[in-house]
Structures are given as C-alpha cells and as structure tokens.
C-alpha positions in Angstrom: 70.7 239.7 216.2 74.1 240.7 216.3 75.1 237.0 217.4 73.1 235.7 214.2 74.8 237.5 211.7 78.5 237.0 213.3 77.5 233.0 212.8 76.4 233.7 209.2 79.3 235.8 208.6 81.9 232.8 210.2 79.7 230.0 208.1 80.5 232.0 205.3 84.0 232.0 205.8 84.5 228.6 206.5 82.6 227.4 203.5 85.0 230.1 201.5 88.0 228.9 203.1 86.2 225.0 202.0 85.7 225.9 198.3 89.5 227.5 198.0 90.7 224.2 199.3 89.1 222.0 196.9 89.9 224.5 194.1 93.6 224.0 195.0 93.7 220.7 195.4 94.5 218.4 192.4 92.0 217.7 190.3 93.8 214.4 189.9 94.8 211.4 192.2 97.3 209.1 191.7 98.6 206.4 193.9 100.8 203.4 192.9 102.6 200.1 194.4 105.4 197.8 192.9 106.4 194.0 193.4 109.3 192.0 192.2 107.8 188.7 191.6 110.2 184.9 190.3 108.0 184.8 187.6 108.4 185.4 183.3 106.9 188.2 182.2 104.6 186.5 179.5 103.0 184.2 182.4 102.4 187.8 184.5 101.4 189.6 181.2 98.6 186.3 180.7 97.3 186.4 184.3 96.5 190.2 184.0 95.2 190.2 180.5 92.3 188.1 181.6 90.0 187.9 184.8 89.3 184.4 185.0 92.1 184.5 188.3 90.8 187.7 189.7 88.6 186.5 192.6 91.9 184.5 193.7 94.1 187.7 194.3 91.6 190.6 194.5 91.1 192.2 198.1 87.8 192.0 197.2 86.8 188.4 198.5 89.0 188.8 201.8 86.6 191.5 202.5 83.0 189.8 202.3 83.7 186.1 201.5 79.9 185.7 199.6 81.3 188.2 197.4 79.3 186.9 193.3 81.5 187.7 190.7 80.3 187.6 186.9 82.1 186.5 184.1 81.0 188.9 180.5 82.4 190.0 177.2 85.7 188.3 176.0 87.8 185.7 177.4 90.8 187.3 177.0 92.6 190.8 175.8 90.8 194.7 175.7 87.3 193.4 175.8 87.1 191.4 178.7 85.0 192.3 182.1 84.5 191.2 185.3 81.3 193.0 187.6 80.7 191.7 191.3 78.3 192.1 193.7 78.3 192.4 197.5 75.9 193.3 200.5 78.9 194.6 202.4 78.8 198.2 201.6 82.7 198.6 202.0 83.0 196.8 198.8 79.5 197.3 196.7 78.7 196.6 193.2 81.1 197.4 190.6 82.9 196.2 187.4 86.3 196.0 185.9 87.1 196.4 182.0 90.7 195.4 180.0 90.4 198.6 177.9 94.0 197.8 176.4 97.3 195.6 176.9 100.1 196.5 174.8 102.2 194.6 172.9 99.7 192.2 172.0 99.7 188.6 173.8 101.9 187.4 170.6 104.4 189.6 170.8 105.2 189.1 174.4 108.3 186.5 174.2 111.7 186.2 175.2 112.5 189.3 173.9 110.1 191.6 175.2 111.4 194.0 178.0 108.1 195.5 179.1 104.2 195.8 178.6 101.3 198.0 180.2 97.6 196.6 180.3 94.4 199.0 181.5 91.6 197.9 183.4 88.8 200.6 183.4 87.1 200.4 186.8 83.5 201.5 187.4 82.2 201.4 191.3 81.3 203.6 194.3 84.3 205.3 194.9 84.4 209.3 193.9 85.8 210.6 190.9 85.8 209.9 186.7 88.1 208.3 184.4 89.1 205.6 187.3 91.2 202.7 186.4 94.3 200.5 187.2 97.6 200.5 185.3 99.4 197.1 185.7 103.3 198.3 184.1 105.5 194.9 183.7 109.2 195.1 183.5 111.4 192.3 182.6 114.8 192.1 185.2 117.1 189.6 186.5 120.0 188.6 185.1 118.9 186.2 182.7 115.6 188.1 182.4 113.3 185.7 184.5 112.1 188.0 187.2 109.1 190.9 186.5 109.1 194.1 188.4 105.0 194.5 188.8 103.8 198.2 189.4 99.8 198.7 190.2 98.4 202.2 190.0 95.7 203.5 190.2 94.3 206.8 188.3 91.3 208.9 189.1 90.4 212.7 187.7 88.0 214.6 190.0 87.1 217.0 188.1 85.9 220.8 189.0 83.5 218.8 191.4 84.3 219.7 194.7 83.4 217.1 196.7 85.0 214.7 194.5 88.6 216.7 195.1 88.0 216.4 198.9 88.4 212.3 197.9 92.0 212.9 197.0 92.6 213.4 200.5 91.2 209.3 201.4 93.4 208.2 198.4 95.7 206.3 200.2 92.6 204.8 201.9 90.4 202.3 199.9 92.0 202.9 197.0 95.8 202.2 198.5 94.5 198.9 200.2 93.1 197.5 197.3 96.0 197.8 194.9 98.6 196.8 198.0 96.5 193.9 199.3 96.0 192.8 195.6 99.6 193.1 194.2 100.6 190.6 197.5 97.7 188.1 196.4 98.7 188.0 193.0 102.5 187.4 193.3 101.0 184.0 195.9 98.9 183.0 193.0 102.0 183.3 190.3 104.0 181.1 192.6 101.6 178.3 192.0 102.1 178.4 188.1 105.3 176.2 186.7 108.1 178.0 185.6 107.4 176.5 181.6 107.6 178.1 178.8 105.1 178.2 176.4 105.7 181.1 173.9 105.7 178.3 171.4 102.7 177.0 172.2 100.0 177.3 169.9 97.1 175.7 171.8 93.5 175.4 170.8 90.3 174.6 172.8 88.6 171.3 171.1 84.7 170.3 171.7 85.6 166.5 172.2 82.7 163.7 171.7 82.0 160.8 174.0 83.8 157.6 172.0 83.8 153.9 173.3 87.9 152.9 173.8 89.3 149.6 175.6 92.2 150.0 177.4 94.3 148.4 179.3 96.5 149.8 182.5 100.1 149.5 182.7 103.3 151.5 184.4 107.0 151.5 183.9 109.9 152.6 185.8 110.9 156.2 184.5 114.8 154.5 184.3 113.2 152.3 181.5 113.2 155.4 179.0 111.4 155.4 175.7 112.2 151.5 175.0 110.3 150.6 178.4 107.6 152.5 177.1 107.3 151.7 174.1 106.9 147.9 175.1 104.6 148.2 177.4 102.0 149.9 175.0 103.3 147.8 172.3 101.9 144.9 174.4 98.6 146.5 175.8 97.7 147.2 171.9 98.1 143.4 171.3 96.0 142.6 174.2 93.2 145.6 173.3 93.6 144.1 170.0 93.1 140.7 170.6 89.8 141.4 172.5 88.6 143.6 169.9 88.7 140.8 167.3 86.8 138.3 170.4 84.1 141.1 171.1 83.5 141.3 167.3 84.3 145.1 167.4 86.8 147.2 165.1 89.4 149.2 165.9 88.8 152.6 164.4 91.6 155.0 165.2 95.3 155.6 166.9 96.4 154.8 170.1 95.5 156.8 173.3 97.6 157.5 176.4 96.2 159.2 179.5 98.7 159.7 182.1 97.0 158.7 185.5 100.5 159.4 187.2 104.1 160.8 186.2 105.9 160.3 189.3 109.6 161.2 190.0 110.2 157.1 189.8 107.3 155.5 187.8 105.0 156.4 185.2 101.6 155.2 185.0 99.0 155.2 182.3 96.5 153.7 180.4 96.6 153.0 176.9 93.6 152.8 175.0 92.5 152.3 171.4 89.1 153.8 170.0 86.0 151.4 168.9 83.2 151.3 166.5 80.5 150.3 169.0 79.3 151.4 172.7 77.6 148.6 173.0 79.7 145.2 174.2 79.0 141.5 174.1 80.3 140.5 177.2 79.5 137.1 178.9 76.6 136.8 177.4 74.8 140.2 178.1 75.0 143.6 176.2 76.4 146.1 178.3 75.9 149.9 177.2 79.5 151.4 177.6 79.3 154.5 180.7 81.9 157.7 181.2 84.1 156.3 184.2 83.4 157.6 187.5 85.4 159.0 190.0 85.6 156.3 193.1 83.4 157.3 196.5 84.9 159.1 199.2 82.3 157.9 201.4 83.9 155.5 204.2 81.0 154.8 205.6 79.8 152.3 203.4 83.5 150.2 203.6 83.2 147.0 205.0 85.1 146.0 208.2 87.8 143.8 206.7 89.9 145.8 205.0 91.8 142.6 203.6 88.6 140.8 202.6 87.1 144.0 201.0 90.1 144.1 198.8 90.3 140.7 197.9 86.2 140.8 196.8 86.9 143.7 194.7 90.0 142.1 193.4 87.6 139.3 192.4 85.0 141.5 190.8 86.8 143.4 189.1 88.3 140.5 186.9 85.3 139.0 186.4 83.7 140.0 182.7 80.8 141.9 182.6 81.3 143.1 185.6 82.4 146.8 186.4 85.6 148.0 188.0 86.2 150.4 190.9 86.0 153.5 188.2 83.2 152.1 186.8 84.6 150.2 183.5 83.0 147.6 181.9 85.5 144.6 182.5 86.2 142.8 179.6 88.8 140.5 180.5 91.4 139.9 183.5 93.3 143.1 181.8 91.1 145.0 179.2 88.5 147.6 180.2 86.2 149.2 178.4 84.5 152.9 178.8 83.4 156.3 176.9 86.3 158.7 176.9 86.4 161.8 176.1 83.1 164.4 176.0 83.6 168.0 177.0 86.4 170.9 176.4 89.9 170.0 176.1 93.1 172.1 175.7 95.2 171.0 172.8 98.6 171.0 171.8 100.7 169.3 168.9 104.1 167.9 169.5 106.4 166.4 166.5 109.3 163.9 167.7 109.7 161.5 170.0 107.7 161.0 173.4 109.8 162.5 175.2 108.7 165.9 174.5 105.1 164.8 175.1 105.6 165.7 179.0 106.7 168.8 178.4 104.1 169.8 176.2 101.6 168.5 179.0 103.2 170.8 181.4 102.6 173.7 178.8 99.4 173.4 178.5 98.8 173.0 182.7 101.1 176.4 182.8 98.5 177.8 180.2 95.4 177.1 181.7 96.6 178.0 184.8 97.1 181.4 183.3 94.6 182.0 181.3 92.1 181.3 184.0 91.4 177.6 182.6 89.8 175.3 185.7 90.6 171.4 184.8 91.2 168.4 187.1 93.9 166.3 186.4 93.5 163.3 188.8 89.7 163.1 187.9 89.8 163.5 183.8 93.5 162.8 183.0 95.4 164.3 180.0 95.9 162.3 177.4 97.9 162.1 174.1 96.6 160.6 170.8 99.2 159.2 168.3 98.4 160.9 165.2 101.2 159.7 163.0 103.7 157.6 163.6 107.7 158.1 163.1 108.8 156.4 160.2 112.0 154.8 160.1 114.9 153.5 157.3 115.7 150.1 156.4 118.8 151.4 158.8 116.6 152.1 161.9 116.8 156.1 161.2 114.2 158.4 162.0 113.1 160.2 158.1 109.9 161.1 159.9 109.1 162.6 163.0 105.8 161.5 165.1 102.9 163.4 165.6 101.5 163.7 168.9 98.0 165.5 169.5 98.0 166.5 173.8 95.4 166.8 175.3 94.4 168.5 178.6 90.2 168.1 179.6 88.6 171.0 180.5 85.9 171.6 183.5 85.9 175.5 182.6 86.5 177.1 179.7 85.8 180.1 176.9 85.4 178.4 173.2 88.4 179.4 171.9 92.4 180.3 173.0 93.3 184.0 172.1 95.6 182.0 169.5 92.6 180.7 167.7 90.8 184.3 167.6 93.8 185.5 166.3 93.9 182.6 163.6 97.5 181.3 164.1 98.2 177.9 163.6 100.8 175.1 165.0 104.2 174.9 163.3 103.9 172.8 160.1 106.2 169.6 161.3 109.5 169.0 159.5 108.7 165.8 157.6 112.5 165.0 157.7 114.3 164.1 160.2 117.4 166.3 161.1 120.5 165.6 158.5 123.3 166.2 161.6 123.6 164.6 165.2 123.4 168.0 167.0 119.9 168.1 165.9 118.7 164.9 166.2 115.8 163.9 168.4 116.5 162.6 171.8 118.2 158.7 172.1 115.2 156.0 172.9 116.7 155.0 176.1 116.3 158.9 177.4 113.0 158.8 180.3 110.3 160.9 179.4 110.8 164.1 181.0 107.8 166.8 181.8 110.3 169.6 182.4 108.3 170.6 185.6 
C-alpha cells in the first residue's frame, strides 16, 4: 500500500513540476529567417502579395509531390487565399490568407524603402493567431537589392499543451520558413530585372478574328527603317490579296513577335478581315486558330531532304494549309483566326522602339503576379492603334500609339490596376519642342531592355 501511494505521491509531482513548466514558458513563439535577394523590391513586394507562385517556392511540394493546391478569394492584395491538401500527414490540409500588405501595391516605387505583408495561416500545427510576416527592406547602393525576413508568429495561450509546442518551434515551423525563403529567392532570379512601376496593364477578353499575314525578319542592325520596310511591304502584299479574295480590310496593322533574337528579329505582320470564310482556288475554306506543329517523330518520313522539299511544296500551294495550320493563300500570304482568350495589355506612345521594352514589362509582370502564358506557342503581339504623324518637314507632331499585347493561358479577370480604377498615361499629342527629349532616331534597333 505504502508503494501505491509513494507512486501517486511522485505522479503528482511530476505532473506539478509539468504544469509549472508550461505556466513559465512563453505564451508566445516567435521564430524568424532573412535573405538578401538581387532583386527590386516592387518585383519581391508582387510575388508575396499574391499566391499564384506559391507552390513554386513553398516547402510544401518538396515534401509530398501530389500535394492539390486551391486557388480562392482575390487575385491579388489582403483578400487572397491559398488552401492545399495532402495525404502525407507531415504536411496535412491547411490554408494561407494575405490579411494585409502595406503600402499598397501603388505606392511601392522607386522610392519606397520598406513594406510588410501578413499571411494568416490556418493548419495542424498547435497554437492561435498563427501567421507569417514577410518584412522587405530596400539596400544596395543604388537601392536594387531587398533584404527578405520571414517570420513566423504563434500565441499559445494558457493552454498547456499548446506552450509545450514552443519547445518544437524551431522544428516544422523553422523548416518551412527556411526551406521557403531559399525557394523563393531561385524563383526571383528567373524574373527580368525590368521595371514596370509605370506600367498600367490591364487583362483584355480578346475575340477570335480572321487576319492574313504574311512572315518576314530583319537584321536587328537594320533599326526602325528596316522595319518599317519590311511591314510596309507585307501590308502591300496582305493588301493586294485582300482586294483578289474580295475581302476588306477592317482595322490596323498586327505584329506578333515569333522571335527577338540578339541578331535578327522575326515576326509576322498581319492585318484584320471582315470574313472567316476564304475563296481560295475554288473552294471555301473556314478560317482555324493555328496550331502548334507535332512533336511526334514518329510519323516523319525517312528523307529528311524530300520531306522538306514536299512540305515546301504544299505549303505554297493555295488552299492548302501550312505546317501551323494556316490557310495558304498565296506563295507569301496566310490566313488564320488570331486572337481568342485573355491577354495582358499595355499602351506605349513613340516610336517602336519602346514596344520591346514594354513587351518585357508585361513578361516581368505576369511572371510576378502569378500570370502563366506561353510565348513560343501564342506570341505577343502589338496592334498599331494610331499612327505618328509627321510635318511637311519630316517631324514627329504626333507620337504613335501602340496597344501590346501578351496572351494569357492563366489568368484572374482583372490586374490589381484595374480594381483599383487607374488608367494609362494620357499620350502627349505633341511631340517634344527640344532635342534632349525627342524620341529615339529611326536608324536605332528595337531594343527589349532584357
């Protein structure tokens, strides 16, 4: 009996000396990480405000690879959420929430030192009032680094259990913030240094419409007067085939850049229509979305050389279709439905040589934001909407008006900018009175700034 009641009296003490413990142990746990990342601090300050690049940097998909991850309330800003699900118990079910990101995404420019965005986290692991703290500090000497600290905050309570947890902190916890921080600064490093404060891009809903085009290239040493020739000269020849098909042309000229290369630029240039349906050697042909060519060797034939010379052949012949699935209309005009599906858009006023870099913006944006688009399959294009106007002396008194254009395979319905109701610049409809300010010469090459 005596035996009995010593083991009481010892279970009793160890349970007392258990519940002083937890009572003097922080109700509180805090537990933090920092990374110095070659990267601006709005294009750090975009990736974090929204979770559409999460499952890229998270620990949590290096951990159970089948990992689902659900998409839910906002695109973008306080408001957003992420929730994922997962057989692997180590990581569970739970859900992450942007509860608030100060400044707001506008005011983060080239002046902004700092900002601090909240994501409320709800999953298995003990304690209340959990979430992460993501603190961005501008450095470097010309302000192009950001100093990235992670935390993460958790309040246990009077529950004693919970304030045992404190003690594993550094485990779960530690790993995912650590593991996470070193994820993210590999998926910043494949985002362009651009700068697109100025930006004011929109997301269009853009409609399938019937274009010819014809495909052309310069050398990027031929500059803005190489370029303009060639599409001078592919509008004649769209033109001209127009007018033979019976057809009208109904709007600008398009260019889709199928390849800016360090030495030659490619592209098609293509001109809108007033009829998917084409007369073409005799037979109606119903105008098709181009098509991405097969992959699929199999079914290549075992003369390379003749294989190329009978698709060189049926490609030129009319009525037939080419390689992409264009409707050939002559030896150099095709004709196809472009468009169809979300686009990113941007507006550029001056000369074409600022239509690259405003291409590269909007890439740089997407890529932030969490935008998925494919540029070799649906190229990005740029319609334009008003011409430059010139002098009887050859000067510019108007600047062009470019509309750029980046399709979309993934996308919310609008940019934050369009919540928020702003608005491109309003384009200076003179051209700049002094040299210093006047757009670049036409010999310059196109330059993307990348």
């Amino acid at each position: 009996m005596m035996r009995v009641l010593e083991f009481i009296a010892a279970l009793f003490i160890v349970l007392a000396v258990g519940v002083l413990a937890a009572v003097v142990m922080p109700g509180s746990g805090h537990v933090e990480r920092s990374l110095v990342v070659g990267k601006d601090l709005r294009q750090v300050y975009d990736v974090l405000d929204n979770f559409g690049r999460l499952p890229e940097y998270a620990v949590l998909r290096s951990l159970d690879p089948k990992i689902q991850f659900k998409f839910s309330g906002k695109a973008f800003g306080p408001g957003a959420e992420v929730s994922w699900t997962s057989t692997d118990p180590k990581v569970g079910n739970g859900q992450l929430t942007i509860a608030s990101a100060t400044p707001d995404f506008n005011k983060v420019d080239s002046t902004a030192k700092d900002a601090s965005i909240v994501w409320n986290l709800d999953n298995n692991w003990r304690g209340y009032d959990k979430h992460f703290t993501l603190d961005l500090a501008r450095q470097g000497s010309r302000g192009q680094l950001t100093n990235v600290t992670w935390s993460y905050d958790v309040t246990y309570g009077w529950n004693l259990v919970n304030r045992f947890a404190n003690l594993y902190i550094h485990g779960d916890p530690d790993a995912f913030v650590q593991f996470s921080l070193n994820n993210l600064q590999n998926v910043l490093a494949t985002i362009p240094n651009v700068d697109y404060t100025q930006l004011i891009p929109s997301i269009q809903q853009t409609t399938q419409t019937p274009v010819l085009l014809v495909s052309s290239s310069i050398a990027r040493k031929e500059g803005l007067d190489g370029l303009d020739d060639a599409v001078n000269k592919a509008i004649a020849e769209i033109q001209a085939a127009a007018k033979k098909l019976g057809v009208n042309v109904t709007g600008p000229r398009i260019l889709f850049t199928t390849n800016y290369g360090d030495q030659t630029f490619s592209f098609d240039v293509a001109m809108p229509i007033d009829s998917s349906v084409l007369t073409v050697n005799g037979q109606n042909e119903q105008l098709t979305a181009p098509t991405p060519p097969s992959l699929d060797s199999s079914s290549a034939p075992a003369s390379a050389g003749s294989a190329a010379a009978t698709a060189s052949a049926a490609e030129v012949t009319p009525g037939s279709h080419d390689h992409l699935g264009r409707l050939v209309v002559n030896n150099d005009v095709r004709a196809e439905l472009a468009f169809g599906g979300p686009a990113l858009k941007g507006e550029w006023s001056g000369t074409f040589a600022g239509v690259p870099q405003t291409r590269s913006m909007l890439k740089a944006y997407a890529q932030t934001h969490g935008y998925k688009f494919d540029d070799v399959v649906n190229p990005s294009y740029d319609i334009l909407a008003t011409p430059e106007v010139r002098d009887s002396t050859g000067a510019i008194t108007a600047y062009a008006k470019y509309e750029v254009y980046l399709p979309l395979t993934q996308a919310p319905q609008q940019t934050p900018e369009q919540e928020a109701g702003m608005q491109p610049p309003t384009p200076d409809a003179t051209a700049p009175a002094s040299s210093s300010s006047a757009p670049a010469a036409a010999s310059s090459a196109p330059s993307d700034g990348s």
